[in-house]
N, C-alpha and C positions, 0 to 999 in steps of 0.2 A: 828597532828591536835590539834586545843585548843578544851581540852575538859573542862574547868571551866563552871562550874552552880552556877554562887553570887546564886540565892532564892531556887535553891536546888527543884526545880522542876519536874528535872527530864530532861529536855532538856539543852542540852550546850548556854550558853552564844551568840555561833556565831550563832547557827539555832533557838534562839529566834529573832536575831538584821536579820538575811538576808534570812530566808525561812518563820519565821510563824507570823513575826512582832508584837511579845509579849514584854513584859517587861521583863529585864534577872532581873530585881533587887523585882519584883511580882508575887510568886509565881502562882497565880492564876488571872491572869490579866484582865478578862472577871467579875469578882465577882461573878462566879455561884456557885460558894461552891467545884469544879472538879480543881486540881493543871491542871497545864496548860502543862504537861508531860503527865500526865490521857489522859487527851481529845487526845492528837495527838497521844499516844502510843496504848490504850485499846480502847478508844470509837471512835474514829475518826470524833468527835466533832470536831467544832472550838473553839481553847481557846482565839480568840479574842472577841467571840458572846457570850453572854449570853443564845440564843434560839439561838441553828446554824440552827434548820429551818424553824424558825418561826413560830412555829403553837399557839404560846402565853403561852407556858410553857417553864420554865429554864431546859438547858440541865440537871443541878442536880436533880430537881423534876420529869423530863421523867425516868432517868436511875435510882433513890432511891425511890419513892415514888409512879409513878402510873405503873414504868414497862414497858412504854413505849416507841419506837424509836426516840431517839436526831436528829437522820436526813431522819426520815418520818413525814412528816405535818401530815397524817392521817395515822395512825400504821396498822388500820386495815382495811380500804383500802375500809370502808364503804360508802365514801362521804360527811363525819364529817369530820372537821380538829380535833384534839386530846384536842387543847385547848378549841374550841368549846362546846367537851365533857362533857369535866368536867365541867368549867364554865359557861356554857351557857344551859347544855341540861341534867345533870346528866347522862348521859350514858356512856357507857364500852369504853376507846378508845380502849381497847385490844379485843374487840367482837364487829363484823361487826351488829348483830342483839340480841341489850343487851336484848330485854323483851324475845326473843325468840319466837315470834308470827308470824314468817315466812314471814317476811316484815325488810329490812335494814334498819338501823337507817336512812342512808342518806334518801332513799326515804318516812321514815315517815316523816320525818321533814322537804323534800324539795318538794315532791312529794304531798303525802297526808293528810299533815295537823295532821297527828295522834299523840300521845304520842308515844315515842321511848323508852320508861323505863314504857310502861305499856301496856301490850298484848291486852288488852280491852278497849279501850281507854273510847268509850261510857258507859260501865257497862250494857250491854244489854246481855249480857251471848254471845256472839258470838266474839273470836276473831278477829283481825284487819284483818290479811289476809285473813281467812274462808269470813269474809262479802265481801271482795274486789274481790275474785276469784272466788269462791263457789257460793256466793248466789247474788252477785254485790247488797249491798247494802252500804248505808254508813256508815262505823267504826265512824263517830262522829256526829253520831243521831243516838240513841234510837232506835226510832223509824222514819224509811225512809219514807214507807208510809204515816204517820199522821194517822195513822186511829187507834189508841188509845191502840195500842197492840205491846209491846215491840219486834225488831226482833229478839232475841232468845224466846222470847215463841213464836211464829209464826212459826219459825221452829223448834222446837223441840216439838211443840203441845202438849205446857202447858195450856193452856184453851181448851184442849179438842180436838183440831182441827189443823191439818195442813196446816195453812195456806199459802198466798204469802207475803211474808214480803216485795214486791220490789211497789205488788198493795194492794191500802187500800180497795178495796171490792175484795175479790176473786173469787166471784161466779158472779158476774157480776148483780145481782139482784136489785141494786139500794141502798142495805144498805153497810156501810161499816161493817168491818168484828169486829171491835170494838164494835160496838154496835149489833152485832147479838150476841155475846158472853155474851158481859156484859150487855145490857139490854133487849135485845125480846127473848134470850133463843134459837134461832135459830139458825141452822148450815151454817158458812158463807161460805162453802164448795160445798155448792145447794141451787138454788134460789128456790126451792121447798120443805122445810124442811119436810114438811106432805104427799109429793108425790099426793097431789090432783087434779094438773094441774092448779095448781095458785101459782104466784111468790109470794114470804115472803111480798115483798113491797105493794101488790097489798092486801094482806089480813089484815096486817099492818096498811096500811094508809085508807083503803075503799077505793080506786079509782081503780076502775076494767078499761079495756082498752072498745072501742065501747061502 
């Protein structure tokens, strides 16, 4: 058999011209930086593609630079393509769940709107997943309820109180829990802070009921 290589590739002359339709006289005929012998021998790239599988990175930059699979669009199988990753969303193609906050890159970014390179999207002290499973509030407000009290201090009962982070009065009393804390000094926990048979609101505002 003719085994001549003119560009010294690494593949014979006849299995560049009748199996892999490279150039025999171009070492590297795709221009990804991979001799066109690499790609078919070691990486099982295509050395006619640049990106054999499209996901917007060069096979060179998959296999030297981010570590990642030349013939998986998504390496890590999270529902980001790899080019996506990097260029579009800063996250790990090589890790399904770059921030680590028990939520997939894919489903923050396709799903639920969250940052995927950031556990806490909102900065409310309560991770993306804990709000979404745990306490079903939303990772990107603050605060869900509106009622002026951040949901990790609502549940973790940093103004004193544990309260509902999903309702903005807890105790059902007529005030929201925001302002039983930070301005009447009241427990938004019971609409009877004094235990005297009268609601917070009711002593509050002077409007007694009948």
């Amino acid at each position: 058999a003719d085994e001549r290589d003119t560009d010294g590739d690494g593949l014979t002359d006849l299995e560049e011209n009748t199996i892999y339709n490279t150039d025999m006289n171009d070492n590297d005929t795709d221009d990804d930086g991979i001799l066109d012998g690499d790609e078919v021998n070691t990486y099982e790239t295509n050395p006619d593609r640049k990106d054999t599988d499209g996901d917007g990175l060069s096979d060179y930059d998959e296999i030297f630079t981010h570590g990642t699979n030349p013939n998986e669009r998504d390496s890590d199988e999270d529902g980001v393509e790899d080019g996506d990753e990097i260029n579009n969303y800063e996250t790990d193609p090589n890790v399904p769940d770059t921030d680590g906050d028990g939520l997939s890159d894919g489903d923050e970014i396709n799903t639920y709107f969250t940052n995927a390179s950031k556990s806490d999207t909102d900065d409310d002290g309560v991770n993306d997943a804990t709000e979404l499973n745990t306490y079903f509030t939303d990772p990107t407000n603050p605060d869900t309820d509106g009622d002026g009290l951040d949901d990790g201090d609502e549940i973790d009962g940093t103004g004193g109180y544990f309260t509902n982070a999903t309702k903005n009065d807890t105790d059902g009393d007529g005030l929201e829990d925001g302002l039983e804390i930070n301005t009447y000094l009241t427990n938004p926990t019971s609409n009877d802070t004094d235990s005297d048979g009268l609601l917070d609101k009711w002593e509050l505002t002077g409007n007694f009921p009948g």
